[in-house]
C-alpha positions as CSV (number, residue, x, y, z in Angstrom):
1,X,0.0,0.0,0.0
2,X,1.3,3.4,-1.2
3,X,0.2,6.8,1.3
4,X,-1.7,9.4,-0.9
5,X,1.7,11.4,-1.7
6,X,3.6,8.5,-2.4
7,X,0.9,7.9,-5.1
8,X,0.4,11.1,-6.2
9,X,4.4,11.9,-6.6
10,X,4.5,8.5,-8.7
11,X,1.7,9.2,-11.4
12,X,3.2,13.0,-11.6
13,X,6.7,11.1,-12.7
14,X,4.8,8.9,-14.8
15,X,2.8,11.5,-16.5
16,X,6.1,13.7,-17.1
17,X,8.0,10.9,-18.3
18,X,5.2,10.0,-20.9
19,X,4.6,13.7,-22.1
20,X,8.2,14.7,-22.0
21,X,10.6,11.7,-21.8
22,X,12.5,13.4,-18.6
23,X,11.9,12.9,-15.1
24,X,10.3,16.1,-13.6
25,X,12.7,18.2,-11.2
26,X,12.3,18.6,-7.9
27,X,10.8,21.6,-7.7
28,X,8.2,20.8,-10.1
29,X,7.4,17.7,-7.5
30,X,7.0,20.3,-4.6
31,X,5.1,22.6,-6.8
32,X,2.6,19.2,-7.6
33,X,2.1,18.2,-4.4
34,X,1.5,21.5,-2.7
35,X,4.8,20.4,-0.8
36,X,7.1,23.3,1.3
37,X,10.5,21.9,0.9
38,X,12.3,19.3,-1.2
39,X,13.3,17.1,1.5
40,X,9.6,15.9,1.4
41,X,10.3,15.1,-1.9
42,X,13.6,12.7,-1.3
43,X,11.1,11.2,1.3
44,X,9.0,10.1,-1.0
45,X,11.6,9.5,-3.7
46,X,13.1,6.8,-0.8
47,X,9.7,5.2,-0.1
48,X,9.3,4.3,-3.8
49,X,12.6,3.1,-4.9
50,X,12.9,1.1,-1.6
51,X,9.4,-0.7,-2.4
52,X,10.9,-0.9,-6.2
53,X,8.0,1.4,-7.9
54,X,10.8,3.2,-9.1
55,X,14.5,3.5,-9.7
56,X,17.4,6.3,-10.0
57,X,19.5,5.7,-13.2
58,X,23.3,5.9,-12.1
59,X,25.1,9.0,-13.7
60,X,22.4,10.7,-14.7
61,X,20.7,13.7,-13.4
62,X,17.2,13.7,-12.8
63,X,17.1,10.2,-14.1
64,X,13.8,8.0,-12.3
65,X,12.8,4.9,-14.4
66,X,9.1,3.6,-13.3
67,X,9.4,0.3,-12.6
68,X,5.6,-0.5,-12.2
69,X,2.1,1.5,-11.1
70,X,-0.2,1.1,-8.6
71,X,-2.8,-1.9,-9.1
72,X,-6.6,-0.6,-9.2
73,X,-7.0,-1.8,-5.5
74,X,-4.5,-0.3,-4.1
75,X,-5.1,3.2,-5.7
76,X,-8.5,3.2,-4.0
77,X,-6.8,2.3,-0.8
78,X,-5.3,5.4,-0.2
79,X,-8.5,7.1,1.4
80,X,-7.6,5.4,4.7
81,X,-5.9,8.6,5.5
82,X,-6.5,7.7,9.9
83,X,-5.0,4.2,9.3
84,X,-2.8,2.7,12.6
85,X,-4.7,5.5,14.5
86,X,-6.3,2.4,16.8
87,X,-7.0,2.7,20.0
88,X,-4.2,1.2,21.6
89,X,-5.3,2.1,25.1
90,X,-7.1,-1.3,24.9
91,X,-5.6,-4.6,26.0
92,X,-5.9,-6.8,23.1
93,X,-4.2,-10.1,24.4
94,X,-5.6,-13.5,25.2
95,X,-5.1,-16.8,26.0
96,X,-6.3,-19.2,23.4
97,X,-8.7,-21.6,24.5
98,X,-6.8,-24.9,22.9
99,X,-3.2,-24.1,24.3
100,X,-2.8,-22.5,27.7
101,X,1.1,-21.7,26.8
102,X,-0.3,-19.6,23.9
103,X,-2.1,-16.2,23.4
104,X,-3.5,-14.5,20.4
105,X,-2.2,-10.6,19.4
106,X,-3.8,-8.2,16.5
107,X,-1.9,-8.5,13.2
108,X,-2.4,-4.9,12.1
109,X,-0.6,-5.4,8.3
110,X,2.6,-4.3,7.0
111,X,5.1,-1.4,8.2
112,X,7.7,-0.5,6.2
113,X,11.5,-1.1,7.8
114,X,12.9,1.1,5.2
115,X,10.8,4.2,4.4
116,X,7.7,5.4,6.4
117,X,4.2,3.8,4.5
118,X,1.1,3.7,5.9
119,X,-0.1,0.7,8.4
120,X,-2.9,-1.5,7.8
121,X,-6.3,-1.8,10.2
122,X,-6.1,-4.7,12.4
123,X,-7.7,-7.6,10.1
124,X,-6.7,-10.4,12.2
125,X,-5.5,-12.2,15.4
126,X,-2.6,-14.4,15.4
127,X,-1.2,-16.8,18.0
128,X,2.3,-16.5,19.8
129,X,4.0,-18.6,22.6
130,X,2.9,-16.6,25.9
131,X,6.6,-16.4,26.6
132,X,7.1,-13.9,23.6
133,X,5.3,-11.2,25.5
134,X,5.8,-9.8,28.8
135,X,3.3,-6.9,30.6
136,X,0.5,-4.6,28.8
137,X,-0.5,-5.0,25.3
138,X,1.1,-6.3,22.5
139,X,0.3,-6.4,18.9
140,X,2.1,-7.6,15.5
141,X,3.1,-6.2,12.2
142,X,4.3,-8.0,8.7
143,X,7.8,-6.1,8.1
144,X,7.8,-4.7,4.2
145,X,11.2,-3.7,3.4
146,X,15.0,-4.1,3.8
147,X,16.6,-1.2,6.2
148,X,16.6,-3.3,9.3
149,X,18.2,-5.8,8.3
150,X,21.7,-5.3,9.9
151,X,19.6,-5.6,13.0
152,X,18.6,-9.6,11.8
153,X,15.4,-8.3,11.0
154,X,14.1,-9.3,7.5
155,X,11.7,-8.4,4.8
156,X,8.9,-11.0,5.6
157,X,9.3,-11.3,9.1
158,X,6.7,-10.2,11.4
159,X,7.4,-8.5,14.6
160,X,5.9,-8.6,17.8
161,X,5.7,-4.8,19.9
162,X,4.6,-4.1,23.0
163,X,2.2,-0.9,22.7
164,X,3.7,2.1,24.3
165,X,4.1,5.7,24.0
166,X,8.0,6.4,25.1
167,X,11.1,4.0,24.8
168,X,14.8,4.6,26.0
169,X,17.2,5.7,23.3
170,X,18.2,2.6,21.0
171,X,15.1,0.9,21.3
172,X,13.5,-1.0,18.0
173,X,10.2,1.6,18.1
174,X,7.5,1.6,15.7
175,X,6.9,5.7,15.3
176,X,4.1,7.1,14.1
177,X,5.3,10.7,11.5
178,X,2.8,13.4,11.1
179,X,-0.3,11.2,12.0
180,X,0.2,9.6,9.2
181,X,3.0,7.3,8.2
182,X,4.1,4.5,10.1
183,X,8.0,3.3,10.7
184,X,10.0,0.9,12.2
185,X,13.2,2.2,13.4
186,X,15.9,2.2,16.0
187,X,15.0,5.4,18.3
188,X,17.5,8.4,19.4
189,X,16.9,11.3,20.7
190,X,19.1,14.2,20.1
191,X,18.0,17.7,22.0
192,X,14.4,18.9,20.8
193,X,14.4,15.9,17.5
194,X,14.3,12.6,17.2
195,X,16.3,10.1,15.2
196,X,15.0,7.1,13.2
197,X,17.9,5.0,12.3
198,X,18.2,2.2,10.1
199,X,20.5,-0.7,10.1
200,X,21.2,-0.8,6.9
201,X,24.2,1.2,5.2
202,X,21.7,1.7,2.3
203,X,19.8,4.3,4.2
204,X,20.1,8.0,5.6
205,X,19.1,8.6,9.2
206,X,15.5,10.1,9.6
207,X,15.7,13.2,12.0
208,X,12.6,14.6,13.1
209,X,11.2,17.8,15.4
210,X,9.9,15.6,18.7
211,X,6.0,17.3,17.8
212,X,6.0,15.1,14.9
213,X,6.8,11.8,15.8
214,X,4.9,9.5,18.3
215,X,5.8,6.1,19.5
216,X,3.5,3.3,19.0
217,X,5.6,0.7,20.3
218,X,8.7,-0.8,21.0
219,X,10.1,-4.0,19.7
220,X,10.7,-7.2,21.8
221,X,9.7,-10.4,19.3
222,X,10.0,-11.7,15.9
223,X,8.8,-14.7,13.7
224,X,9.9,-16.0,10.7
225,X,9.0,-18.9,8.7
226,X,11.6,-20.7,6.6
């Protein structure tokens, strides 16, 4: 799933390169999406070519090839403007009535573990040894994306995260940006900003004013299937 301006910055490339054959600069991308400043626009330039819907051509300036476009389902998706804006204030954890050792968490979707994207409503439960989780509430999320993976955590995997709304710095957080766009990154805090950091050399360090970042969560399982 693409956010609204992720969407709307790839059909303006698209359009361009049809009519023109040249990628559009970035102040034309600002100017298009009503945008401030350009580092919006790298954002979003990030988000697309780390979920391959694009790519930068090596040696060339301005050079973006679209690699593919948004299904029909998808593009309607975007709407969900309030998605991961659930009440976490519930406890959503429970035995399972088969297997005492086990409990069943939300599955809310997919984060990205590269660029922020918007999280998915909770559209299931799944069950996790008891022993995975500790105090409070805990919910899961599919990871989509590669920039944590220095930290062993993979494209595929899903995580478990115990809901909160402050961690310690280097703590695995899921933050929220803007209302809007959900992340999984390793948390810093540096004076008045915060720091999303990947583990990945492939990725730049997100730094953000405190007022526009909000924890969700903090990290403490994973699963993977092989």
């Amino acid at each position: 799933m693409l956010t609204s301006k992720q969407r709307n910055l790839l059909l303006f490339i698209h359009e361009k390169l049809q009519e023109t054959g040249v990628s559009p600069s970035f102040d034309e991308m600002k100017e298009a999406l009503n945008l401030k400043s350009k580092s919006g626009i790298h954002r979003l330039i990030g988000a697309l070519e780390e979920r391959k819907f694009i790519r930068r051509l090596p040696n060339r300036a301005r050079a973006l090839e679209i690699l593919r476009l948004p299904d029909n389902e998808e593009s309607h998706s975007i709407a969900q403007d309030n998605v991961f804006k659930t009440d976490f204030s519930k406890k959503q954890v429970s035995k399972t009535e088969t297997d005492p050792h086990m409990i069943e968490i939300p599955l809310h979707g997919k984060i990205a573990a590269g660029t922020p994207i918007e999280a998915l409503e909770h559209y299931e439960n799944i069950s996790i040894p008891l022993s995975m989780v500790g105090s409070g509430s805990h919910y899961a999320l599919e990871i989509d994306g590669d920039s944590m993976m220095e930290a062993g955590i993979l494209d595929g995997d899903t995580i478990i995260v115990q809901r909160c709304d402050r961690a310690e710095n280097g703590a695995i957080v899921v933050a929220l940006i803007d209302e809007e766009e959900a992340t999984l990154k390793t948390l810093y805090k540096k004076g008045p900003d915060i720091a999303l950091e990947p583990s990945n050399r492939d990725y730049e360090t997100m730094t953000y004013p405190a007022n526009r970042v909000r924890i969700q969560g903090r990290l403490v399982g994973l699963l993977r299937q092989y």
